[in-house]
PDB file of N, H, CA, C and O in Angstrom:
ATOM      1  N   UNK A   1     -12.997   7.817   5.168  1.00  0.00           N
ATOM      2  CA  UNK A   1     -12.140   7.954   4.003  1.00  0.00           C
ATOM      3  C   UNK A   1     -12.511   6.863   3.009  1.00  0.00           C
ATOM      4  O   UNK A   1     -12.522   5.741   3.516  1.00  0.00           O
ATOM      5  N   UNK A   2     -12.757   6.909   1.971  1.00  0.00           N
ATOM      6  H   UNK A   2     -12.748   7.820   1.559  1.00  0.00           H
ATOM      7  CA  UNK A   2     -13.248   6.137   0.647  1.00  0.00           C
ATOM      8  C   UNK A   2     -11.523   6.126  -0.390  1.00  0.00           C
ATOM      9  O   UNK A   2     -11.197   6.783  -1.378  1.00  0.00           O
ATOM     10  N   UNK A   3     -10.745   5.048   0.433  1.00  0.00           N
ATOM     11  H   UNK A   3     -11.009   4.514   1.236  1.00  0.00           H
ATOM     12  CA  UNK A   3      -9.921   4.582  -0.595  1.00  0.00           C
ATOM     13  C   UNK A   3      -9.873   3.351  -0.746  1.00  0.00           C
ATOM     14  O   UNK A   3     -10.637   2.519  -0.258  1.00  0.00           O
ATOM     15  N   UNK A   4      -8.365   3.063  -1.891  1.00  0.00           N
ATOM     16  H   UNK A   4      -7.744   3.739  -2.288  1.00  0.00           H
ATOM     17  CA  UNK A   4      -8.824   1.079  -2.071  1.00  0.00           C
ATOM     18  C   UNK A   4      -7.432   1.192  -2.771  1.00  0.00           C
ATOM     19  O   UNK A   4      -6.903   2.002  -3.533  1.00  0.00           O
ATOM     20  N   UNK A   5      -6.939  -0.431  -1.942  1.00  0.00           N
ATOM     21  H   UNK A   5      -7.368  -1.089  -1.323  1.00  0.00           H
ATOM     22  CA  UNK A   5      -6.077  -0.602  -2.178  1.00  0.00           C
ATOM     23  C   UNK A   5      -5.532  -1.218  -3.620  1.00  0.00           C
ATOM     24  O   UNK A   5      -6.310  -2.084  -4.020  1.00  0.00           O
ATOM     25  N   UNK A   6      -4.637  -1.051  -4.326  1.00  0.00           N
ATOM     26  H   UNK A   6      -4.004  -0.348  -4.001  1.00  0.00           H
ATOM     27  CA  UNK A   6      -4.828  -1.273  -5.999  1.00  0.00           C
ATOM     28  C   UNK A   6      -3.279  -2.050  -6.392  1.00  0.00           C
ATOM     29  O   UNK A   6      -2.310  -1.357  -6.704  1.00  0.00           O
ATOM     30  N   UNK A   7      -3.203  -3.517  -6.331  1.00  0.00           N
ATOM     31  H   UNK A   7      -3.990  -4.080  -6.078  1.00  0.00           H
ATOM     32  CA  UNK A   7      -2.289  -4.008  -6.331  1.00  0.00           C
ATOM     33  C   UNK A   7      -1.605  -4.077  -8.058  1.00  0.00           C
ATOM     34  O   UNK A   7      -2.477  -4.040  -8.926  1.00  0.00           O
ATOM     35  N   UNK A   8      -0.448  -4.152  -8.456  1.00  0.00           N
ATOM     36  H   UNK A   8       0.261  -4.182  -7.751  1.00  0.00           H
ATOM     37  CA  UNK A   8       0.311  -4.299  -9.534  1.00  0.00           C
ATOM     38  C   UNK A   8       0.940  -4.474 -10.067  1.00  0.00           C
ATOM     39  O   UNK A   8       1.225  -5.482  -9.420  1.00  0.00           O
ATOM     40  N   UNK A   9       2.023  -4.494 -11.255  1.00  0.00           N
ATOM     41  H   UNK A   9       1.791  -3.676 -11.781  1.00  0.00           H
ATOM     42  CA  UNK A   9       3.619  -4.642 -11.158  1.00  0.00           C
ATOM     43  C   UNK A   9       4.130  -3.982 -12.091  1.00  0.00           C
ATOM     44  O   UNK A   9       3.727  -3.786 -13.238  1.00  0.00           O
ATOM     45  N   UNK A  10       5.350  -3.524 -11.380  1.00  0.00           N
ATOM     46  H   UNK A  10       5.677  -3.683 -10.449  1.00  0.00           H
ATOM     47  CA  UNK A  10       5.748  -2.749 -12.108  1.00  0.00           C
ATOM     48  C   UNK A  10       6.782  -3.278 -13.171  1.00  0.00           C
ATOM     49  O   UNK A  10       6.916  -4.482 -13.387  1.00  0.00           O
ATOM     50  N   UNK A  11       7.640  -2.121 -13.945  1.00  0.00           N
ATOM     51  H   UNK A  11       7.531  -1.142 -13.770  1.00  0.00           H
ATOM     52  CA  UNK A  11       8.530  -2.397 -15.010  1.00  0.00           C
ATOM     53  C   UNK A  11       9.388  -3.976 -14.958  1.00  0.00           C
ATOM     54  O   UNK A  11       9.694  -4.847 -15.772  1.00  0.00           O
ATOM     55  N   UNK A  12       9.554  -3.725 -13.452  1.00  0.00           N
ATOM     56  H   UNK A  12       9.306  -3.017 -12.791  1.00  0.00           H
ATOM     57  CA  UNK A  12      10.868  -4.576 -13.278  1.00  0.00           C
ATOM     58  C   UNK A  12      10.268  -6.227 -13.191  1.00  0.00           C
ATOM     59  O   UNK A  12      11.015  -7.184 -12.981  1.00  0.00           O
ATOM     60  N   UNK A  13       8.645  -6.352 -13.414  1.00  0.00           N
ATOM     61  H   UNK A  13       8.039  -5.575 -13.585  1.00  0.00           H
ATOM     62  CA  UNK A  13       7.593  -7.553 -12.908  1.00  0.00           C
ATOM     63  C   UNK A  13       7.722  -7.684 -11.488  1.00  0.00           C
ATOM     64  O   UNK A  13       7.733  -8.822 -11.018  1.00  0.00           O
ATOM     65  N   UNK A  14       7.848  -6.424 -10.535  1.00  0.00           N
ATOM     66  H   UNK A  14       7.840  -5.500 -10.917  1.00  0.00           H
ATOM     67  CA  UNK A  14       7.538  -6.761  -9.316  1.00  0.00           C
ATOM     68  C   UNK A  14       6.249  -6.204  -8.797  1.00  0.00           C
ATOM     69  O   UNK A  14       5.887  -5.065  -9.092  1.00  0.00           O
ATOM     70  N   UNK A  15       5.700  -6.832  -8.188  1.00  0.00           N
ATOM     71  H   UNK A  15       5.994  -7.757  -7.949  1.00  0.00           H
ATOM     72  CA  UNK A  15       4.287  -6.830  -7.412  1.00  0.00           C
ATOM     73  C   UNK A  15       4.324  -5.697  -6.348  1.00  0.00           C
ATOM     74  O   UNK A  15       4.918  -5.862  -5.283  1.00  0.00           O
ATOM     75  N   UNK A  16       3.657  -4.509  -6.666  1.00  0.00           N
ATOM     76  H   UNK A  16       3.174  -4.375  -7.532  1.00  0.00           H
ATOM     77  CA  UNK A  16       3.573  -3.282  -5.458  1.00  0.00           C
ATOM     78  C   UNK A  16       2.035  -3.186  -5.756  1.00  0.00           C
ATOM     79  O   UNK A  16       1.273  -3.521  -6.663  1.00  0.00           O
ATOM     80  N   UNK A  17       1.955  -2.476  -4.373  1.00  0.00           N
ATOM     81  H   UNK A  17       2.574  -2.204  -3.637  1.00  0.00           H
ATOM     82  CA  UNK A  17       0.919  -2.001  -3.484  1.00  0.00           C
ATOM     83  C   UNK A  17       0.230  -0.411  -4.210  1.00  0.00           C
ATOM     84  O   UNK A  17       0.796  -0.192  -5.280  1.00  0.00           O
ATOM     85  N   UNK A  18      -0.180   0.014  -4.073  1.00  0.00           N
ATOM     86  H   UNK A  18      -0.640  -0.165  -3.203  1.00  0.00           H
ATOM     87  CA  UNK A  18      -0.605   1.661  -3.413  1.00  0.00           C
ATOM     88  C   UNK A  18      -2.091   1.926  -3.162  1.00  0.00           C
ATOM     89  O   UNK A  18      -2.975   1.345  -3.791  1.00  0.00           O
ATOM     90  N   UNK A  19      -2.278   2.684  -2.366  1.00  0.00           N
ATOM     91  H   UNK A  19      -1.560   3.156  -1.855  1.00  0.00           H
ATOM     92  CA  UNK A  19      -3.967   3.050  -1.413  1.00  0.00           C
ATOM     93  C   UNK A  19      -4.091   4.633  -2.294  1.00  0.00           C
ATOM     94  O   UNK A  19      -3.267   5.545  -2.238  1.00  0.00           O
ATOM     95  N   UNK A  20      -5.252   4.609  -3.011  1.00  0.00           N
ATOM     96  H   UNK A  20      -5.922   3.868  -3.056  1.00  0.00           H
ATOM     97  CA  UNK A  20      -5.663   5.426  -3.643  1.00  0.00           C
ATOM     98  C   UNK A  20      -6.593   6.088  -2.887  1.00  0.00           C
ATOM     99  O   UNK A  20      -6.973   5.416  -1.929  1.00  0.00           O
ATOM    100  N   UNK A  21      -7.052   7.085  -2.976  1.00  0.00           N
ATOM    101  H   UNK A  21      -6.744   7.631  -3.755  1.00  0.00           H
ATOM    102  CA  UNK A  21      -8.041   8.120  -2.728  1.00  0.00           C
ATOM    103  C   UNK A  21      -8.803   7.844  -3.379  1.00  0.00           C
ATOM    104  O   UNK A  21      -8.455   7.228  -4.386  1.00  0.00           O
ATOM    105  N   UNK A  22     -10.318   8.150  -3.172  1.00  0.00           N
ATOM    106  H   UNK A  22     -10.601   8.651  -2.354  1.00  0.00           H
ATOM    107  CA  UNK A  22     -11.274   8.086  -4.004  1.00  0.00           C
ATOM    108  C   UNK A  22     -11.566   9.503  -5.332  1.00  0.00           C
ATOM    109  O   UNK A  22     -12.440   9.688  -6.180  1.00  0.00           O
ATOM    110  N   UNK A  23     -10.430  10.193  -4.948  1.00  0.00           N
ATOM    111  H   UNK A  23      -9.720  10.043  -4.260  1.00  0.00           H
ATOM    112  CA  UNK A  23     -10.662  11.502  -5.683  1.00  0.00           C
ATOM    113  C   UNK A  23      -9.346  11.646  -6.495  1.00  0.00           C
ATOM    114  O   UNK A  23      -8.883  12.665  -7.008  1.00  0.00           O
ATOM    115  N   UNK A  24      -8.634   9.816  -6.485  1.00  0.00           N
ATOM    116  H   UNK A  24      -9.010   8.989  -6.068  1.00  0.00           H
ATOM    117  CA  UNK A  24      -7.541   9.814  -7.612  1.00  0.00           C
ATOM    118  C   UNK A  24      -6.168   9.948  -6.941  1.00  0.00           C
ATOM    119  O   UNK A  24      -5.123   9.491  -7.404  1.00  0.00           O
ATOM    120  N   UNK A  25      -6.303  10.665  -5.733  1.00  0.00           N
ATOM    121  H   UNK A  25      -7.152  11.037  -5.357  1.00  0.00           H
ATOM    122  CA  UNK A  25      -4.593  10.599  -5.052  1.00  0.00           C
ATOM    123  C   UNK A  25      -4.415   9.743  -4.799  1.00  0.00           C
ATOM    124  O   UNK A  25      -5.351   8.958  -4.646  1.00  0.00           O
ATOM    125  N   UNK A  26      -2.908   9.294  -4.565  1.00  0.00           N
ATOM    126  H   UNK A  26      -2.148   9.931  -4.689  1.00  0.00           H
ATOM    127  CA  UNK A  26      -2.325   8.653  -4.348  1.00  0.00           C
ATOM    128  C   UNK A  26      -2.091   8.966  -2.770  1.00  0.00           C
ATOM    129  O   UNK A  26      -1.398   9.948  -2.505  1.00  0.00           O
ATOM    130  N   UNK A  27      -2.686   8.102  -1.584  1.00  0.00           N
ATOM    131  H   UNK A  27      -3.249   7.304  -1.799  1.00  0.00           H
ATOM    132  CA  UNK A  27      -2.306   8.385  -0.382  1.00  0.00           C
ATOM    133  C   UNK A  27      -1.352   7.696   0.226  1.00  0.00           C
ATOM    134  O   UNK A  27      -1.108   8.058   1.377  1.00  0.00           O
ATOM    135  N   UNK A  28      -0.509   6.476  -0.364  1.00  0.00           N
ATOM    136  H   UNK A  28      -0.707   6.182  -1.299  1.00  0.00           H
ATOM    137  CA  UNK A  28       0.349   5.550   0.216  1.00  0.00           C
ATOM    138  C   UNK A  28       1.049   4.748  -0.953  1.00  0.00           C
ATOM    139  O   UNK A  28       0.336   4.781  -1.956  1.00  0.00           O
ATOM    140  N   UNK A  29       2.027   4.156  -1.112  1.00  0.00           N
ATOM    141  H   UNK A  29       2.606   4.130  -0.297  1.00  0.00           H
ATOM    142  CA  UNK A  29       2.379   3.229  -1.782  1.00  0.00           C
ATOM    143  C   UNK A  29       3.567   2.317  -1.026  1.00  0.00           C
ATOM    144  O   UNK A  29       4.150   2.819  -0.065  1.00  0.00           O
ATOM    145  N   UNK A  30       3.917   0.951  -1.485  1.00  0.00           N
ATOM    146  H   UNK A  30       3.443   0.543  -2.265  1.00  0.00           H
ATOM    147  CA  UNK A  30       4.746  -0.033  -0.621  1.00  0.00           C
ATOM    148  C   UNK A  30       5.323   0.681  -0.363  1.00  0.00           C
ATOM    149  O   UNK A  30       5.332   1.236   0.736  1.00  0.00           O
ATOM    150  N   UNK A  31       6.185   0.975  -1.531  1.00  0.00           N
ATOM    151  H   UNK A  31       6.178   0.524  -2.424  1.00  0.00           H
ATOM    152  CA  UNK A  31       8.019   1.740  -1.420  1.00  0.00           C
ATOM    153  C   UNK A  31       8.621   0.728  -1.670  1.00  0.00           C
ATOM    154  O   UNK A  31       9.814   0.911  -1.427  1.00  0.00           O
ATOM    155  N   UNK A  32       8.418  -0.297  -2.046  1.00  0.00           N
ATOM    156  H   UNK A  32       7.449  -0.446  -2.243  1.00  0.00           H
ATOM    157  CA  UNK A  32       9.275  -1.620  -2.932  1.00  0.00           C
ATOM    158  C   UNK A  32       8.557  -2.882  -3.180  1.00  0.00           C
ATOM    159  O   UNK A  32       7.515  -3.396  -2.770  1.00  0.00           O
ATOM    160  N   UNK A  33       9.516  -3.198  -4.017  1.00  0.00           N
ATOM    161  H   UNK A  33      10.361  -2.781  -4.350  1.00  0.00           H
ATOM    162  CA  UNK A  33       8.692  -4.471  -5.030  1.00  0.00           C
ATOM    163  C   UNK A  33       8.536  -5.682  -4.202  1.00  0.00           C
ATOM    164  O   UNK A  33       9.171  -6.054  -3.215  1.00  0.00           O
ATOM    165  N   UNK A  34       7.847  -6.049  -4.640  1.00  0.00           N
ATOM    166  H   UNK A  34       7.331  -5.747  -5.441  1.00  0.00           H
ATOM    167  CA  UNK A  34       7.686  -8.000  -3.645  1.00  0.00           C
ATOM    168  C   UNK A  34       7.832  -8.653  -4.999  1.00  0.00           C
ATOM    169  O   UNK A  34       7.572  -8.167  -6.099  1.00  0.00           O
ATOM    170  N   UNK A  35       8.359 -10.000  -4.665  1.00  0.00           N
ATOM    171  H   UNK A  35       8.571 -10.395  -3.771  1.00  0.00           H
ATOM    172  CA  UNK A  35       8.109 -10.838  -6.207  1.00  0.00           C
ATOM    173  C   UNK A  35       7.261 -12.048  -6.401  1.00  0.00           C
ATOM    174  O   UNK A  35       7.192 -12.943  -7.244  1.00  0.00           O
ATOM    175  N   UNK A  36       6.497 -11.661  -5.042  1.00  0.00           N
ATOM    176  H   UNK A  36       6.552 -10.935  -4.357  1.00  0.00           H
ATOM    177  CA  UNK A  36       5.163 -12.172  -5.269  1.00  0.00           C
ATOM    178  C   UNK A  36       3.837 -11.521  -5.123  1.00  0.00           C
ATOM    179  O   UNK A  36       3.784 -10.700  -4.207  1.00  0.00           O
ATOM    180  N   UNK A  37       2.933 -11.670  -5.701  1.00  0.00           N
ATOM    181  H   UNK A  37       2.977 -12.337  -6.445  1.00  0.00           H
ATOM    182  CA  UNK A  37       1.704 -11.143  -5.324  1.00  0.00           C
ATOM    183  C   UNK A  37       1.314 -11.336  -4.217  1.00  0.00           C
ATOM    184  O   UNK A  37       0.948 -10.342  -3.589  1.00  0.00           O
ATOM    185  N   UNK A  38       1.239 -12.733  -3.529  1.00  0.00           N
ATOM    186  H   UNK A  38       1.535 -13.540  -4.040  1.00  0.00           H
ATOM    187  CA  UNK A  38       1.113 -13.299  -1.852  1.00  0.00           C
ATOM    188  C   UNK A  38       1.645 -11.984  -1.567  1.00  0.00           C
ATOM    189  O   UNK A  38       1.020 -10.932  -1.703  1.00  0.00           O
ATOM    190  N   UNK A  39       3.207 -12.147  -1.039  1.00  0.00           N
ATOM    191  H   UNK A  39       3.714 -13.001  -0.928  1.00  0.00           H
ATOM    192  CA  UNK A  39       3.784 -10.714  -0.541  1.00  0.00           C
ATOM    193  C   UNK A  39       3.275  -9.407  -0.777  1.00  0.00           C
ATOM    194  O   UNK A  39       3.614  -8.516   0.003  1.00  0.00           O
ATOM    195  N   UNK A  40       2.572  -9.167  -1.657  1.00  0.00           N
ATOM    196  H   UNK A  40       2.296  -9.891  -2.290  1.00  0.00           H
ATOM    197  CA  UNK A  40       2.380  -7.812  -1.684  1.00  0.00           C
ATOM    198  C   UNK A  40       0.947  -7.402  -0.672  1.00  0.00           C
ATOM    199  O   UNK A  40       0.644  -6.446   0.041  1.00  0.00           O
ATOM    200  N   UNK A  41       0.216  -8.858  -1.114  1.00  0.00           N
ATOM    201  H   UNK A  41       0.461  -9.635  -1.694  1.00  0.00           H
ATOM    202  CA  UNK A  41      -0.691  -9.272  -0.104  1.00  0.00           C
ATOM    203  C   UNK A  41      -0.408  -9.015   1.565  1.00  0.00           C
ATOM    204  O   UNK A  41      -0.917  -8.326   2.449  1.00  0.00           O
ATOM    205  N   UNK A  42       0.194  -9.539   1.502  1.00  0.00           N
ATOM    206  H   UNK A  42       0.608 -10.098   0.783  1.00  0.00           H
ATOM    207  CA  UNK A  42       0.894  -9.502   2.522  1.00  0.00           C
ATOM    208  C   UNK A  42       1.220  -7.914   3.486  1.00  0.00           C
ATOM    209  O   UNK A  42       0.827  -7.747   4.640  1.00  0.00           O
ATOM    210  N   UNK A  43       1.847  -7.100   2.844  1.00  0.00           N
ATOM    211  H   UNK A  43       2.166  -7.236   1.906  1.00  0.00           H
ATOM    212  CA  UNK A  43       1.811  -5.676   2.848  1.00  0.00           C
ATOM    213  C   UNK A  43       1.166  -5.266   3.552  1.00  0.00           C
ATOM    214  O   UNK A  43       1.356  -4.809   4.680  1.00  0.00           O
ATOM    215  N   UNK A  44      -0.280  -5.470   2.537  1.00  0.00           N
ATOM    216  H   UNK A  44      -0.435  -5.841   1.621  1.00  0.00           H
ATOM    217  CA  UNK A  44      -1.181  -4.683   2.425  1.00  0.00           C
ATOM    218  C   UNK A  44      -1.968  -4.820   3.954  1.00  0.00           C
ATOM    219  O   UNK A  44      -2.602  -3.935   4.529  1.00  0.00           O
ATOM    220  N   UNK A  45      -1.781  -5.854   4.292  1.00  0.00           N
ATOM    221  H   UNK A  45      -1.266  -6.573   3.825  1.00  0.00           H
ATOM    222  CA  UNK A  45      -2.474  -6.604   5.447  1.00  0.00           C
ATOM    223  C   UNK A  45      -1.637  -5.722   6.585  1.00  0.00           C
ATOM    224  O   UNK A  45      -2.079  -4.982   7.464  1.00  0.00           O
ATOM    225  N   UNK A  46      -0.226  -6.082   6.236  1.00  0.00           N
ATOM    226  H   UNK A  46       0.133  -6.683   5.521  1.00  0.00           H
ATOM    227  CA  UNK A  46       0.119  -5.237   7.485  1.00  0.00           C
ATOM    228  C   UNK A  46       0.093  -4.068   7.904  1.00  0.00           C
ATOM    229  O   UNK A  46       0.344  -3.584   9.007  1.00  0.00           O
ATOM    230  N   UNK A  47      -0.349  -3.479   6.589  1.00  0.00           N
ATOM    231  H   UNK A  47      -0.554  -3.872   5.693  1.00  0.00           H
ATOM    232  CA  UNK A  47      -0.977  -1.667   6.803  1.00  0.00           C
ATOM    233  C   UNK A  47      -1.790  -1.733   7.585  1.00  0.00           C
ATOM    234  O   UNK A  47      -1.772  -1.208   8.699  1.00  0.00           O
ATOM    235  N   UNK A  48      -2.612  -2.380   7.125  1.00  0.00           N
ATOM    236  H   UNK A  48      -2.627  -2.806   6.220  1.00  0.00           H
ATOM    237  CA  UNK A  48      -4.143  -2.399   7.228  1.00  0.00           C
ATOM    238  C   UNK A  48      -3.855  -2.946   9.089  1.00  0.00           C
ATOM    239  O   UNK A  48      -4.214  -2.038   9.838  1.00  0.00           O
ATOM    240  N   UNK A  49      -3.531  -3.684   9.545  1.00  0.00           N
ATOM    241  H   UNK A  49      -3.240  -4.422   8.936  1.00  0.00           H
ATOM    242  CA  UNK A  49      -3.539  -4.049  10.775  1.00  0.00           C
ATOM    243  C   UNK A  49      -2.022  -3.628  11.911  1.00  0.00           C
ATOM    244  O   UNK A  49      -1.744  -4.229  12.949  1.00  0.00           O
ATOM    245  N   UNK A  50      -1.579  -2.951  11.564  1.00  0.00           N
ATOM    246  H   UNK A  50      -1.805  -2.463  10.721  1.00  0.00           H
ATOM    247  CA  UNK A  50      -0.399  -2.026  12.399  1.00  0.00           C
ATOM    248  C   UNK A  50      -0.916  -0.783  12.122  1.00  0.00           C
ATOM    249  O   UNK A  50      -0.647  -0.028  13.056  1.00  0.00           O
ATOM    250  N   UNK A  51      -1.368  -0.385  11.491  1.00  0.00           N
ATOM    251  H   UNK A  51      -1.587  -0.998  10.732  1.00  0.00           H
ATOM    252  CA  UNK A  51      -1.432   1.390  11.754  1.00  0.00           C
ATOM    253  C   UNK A  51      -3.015   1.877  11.569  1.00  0.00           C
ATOM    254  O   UNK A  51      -3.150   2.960  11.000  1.00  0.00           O
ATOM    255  N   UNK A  52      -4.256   1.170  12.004  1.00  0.00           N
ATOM    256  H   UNK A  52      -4.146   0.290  12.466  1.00  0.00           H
ATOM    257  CA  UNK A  52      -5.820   1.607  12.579  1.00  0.00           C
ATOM    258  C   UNK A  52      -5.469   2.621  13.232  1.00  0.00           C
ATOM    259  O   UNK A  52      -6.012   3.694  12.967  1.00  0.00           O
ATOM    260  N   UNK A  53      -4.312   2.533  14.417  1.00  0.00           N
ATOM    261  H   UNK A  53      -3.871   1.662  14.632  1.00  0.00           H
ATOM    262  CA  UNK A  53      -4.744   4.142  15.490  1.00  0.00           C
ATOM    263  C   UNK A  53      -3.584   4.426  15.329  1.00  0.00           C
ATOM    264  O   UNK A  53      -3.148   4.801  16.417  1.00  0.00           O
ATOM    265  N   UNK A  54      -2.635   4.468  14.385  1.00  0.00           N
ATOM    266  H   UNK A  54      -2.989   4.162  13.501  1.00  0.00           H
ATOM    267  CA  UNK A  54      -0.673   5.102  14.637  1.00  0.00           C
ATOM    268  C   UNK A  54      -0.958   6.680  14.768  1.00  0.00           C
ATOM    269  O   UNK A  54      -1.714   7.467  14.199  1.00  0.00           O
ATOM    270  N   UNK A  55       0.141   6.782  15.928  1.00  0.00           N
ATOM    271  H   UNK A  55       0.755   6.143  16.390  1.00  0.00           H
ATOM    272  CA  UNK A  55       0.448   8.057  16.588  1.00  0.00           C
ATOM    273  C   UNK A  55       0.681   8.910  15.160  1.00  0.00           C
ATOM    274  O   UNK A  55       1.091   8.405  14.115  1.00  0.00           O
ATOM    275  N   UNK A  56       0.296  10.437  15.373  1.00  0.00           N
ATOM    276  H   UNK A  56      -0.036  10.848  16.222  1.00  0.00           H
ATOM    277  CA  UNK A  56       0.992  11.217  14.162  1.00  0.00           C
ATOM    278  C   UNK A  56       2.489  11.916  15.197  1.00  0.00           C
ATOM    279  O   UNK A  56       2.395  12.680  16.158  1.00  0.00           O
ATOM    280  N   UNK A  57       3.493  11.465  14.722  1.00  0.00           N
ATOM    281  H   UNK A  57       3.569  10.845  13.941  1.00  0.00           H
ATOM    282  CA  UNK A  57       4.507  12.392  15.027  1.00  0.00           C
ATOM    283  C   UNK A  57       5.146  13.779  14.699  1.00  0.00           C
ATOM    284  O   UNK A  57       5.531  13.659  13.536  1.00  0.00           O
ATOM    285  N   UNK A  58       5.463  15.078  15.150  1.00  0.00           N
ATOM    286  H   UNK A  58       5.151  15.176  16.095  1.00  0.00           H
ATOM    287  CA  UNK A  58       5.795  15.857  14.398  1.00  0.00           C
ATOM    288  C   UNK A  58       6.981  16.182  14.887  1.00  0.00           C
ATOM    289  O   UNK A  58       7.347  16.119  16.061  1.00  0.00           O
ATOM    290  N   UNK A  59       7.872  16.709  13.485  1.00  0.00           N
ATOM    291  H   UNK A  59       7.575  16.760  12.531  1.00  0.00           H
ATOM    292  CA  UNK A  59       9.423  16.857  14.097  1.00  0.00           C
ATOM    293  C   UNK A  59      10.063  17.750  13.345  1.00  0.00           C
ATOM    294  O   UNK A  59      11.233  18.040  13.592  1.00  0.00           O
TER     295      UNK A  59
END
């Protein structure tokens, strides 16, 4: 998969996340603001290192 993570802030000057697709989707985003960039850092890291092999659940 060819995505990248694209850090920013929004309206409110809070620092979010989202993992883009290389073909422009949007495949993930935080789901809330950090009010630091560190933190958003932060996030991103823990995506990146809690969910390599996460179970898919269906329900």
């Amino acid at each position: 998969m060819a995505a990248t993570f694209e850090l920013y802030t929004d309206s409110a000057d809070q620092w979010r996340w989202r993992l883009r697709h290389s073909n422009g989707n949007i495949i993930a985003d935080s789901g809330e603001g950090y009010a630091s960039k560190a933190k958003a850092k932060q996030g991103i890291e823990s995506v990146k290192s809690n969910a390599p092999d996460a179970d898919v659940e269906e329900q």
